[in-house]
C-alpha positions in Angstrom: -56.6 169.8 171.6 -55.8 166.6 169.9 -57.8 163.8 168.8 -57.1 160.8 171.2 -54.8 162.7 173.8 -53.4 159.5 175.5 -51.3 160.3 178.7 -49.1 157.9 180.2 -49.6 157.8 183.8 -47.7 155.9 186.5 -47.5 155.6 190.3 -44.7 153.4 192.4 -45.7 151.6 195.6 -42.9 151.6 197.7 -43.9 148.9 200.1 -44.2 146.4 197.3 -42.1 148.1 195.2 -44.2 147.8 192.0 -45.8 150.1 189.8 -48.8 150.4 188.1 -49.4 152.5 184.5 -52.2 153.9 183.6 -53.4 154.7 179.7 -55.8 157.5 179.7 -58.0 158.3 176.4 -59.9 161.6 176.9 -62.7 162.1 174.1 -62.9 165.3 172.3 -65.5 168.0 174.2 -64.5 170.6 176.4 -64.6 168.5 179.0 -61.6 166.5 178.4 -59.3 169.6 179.3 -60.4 169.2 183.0 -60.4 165.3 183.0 -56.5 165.9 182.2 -56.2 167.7 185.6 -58.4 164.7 187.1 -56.4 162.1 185.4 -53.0 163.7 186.9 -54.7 163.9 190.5 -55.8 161.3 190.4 -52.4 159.0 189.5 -50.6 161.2 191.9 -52.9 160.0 194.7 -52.4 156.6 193.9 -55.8 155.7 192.6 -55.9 152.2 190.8 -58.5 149.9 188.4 -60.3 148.8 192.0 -61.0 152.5 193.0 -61.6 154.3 189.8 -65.2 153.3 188.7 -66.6 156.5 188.8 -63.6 158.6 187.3 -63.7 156.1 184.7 -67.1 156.6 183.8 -66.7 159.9 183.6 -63.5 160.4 182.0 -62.9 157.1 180.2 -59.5 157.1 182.4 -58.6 153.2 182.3 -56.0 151.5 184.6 -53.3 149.2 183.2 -51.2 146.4 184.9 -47.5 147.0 183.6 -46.0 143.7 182.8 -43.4 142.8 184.6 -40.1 143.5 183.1 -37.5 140.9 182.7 -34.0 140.9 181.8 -30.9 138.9 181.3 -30.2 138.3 185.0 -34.0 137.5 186.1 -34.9 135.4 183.0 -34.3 131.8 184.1 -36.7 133.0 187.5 -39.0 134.6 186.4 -40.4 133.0 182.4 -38.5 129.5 182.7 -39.0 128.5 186.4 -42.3 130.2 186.8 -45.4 128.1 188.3 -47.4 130.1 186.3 -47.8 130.0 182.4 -45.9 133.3 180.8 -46.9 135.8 178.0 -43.2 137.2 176.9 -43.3 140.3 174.9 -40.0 140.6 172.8 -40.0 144.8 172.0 -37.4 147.0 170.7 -36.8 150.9 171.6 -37.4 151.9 168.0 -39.9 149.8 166.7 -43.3 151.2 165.4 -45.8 147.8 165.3 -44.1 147.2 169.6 -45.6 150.8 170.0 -48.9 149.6 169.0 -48.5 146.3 171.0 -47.8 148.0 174.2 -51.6 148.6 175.0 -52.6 145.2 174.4 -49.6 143.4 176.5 -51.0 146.4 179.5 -54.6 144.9 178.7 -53.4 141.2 178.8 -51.7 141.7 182.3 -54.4 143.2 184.0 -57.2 140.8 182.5 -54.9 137.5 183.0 -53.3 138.8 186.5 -53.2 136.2 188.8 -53.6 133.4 186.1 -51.1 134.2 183.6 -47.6 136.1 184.5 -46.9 138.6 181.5 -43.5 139.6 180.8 -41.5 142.2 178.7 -37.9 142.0 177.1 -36.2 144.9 175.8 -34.5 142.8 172.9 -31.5 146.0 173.3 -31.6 146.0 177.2 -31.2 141.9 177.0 -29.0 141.1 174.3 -28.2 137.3 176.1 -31.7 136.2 176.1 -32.7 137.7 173.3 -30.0 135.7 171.7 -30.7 132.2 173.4 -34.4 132.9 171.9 -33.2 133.3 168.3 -35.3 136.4 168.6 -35.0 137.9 164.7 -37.4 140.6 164.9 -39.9 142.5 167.0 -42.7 142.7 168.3 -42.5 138.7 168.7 -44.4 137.4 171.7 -43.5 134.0 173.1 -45.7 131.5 175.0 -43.9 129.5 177.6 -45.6 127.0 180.0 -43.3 124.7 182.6 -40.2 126.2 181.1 -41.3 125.2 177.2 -41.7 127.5 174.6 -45.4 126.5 172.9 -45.5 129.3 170.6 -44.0 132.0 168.6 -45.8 135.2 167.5 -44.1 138.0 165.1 -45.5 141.5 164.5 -48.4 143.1 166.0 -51.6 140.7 167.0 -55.1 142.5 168.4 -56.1 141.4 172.2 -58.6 139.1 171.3 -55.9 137.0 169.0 -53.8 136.8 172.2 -56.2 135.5 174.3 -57.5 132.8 172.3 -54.0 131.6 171.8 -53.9 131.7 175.8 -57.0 129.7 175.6 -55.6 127.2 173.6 -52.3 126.9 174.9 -53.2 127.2 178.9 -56.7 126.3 178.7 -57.5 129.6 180.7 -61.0 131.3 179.5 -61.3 134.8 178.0 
């Protein structure tokens, strides 16, 4: 078994029609052959962060809020109009540092949900927007508040960066 096995997970809500990821991170005993099964189960049963504190214990299995994906149609609604301030994650298909990033942005929705809408452009998926943001390069991350863009990040940042840049731009605690 590898080092770090690291599943991807995910389970739709039809009601609400959302969908919630889950990173898993199995350590290396014997052990973490089972918790694979567990993990699988348990995503297929629709278990989320509220109701897995003693699979997580045991297994280290960790539930992640997607960001919400936006696009060229749903851009003005969701990032400029929004009531809330917005984390925008600019990614490409190909690109190795927007790879790394992805855990962090999962991380940043789920600890900010409520408080803090986070987003994610596909810079090939949304060539219009990606364009109107003179987007050069990714990962870049983009800070908007009332419509505004405050600031510009490029290349990968850790979770702790991000969320003192929320602190200081939104005035939201970490």
């Amino acid at each position: 078994m590898r080092s770090g096995w690291r599943p991807r997970l995910s389970r739709h809500d039809p009601l609400c029609g959302e969908s919630t990821r889950f990173l898993v991170t199995f350590p290396d005993t014997a052990l973490a052959d089972h918790a694979r099964c567990v993990a699988t189960l348990c995503a297929a049963l629709g278990y989320t962060g509220q109701n897995m504190g003693l699979l997580e214990k045991l297994f280290g299995i960790t539930a992640k809020k997607a960001p919400l994906s936006v696009n060229d149609t749903n851009f003005d609604a969701e990032v400029l109009s929004s009531a809330l301030p917005v984390l925008l994650d600019v990614w490409g298909p190909s690109c190795g540092p927007c790879k790394q990033l992805e855990p962090v942005i999962m991380d940043l929705a789920a600890f900010y949900d409520g408080r803090v809408k986070v987003c994610e452009l596909s810079a090939q998926a949304a060539p219009r927007v990606t364009a109107l943001l003179k987007v050069s390069a990714t990962p870049t991350v983009l800070y908007f508040w009332q419509g505004e863009e405050l600031e510009r990040i490029h290349g990968f940042r850790s979770s702790l960066f991000h969320k003192q840049t929320i602190q200081e731009h939104f005035g939201i605690a970490h």
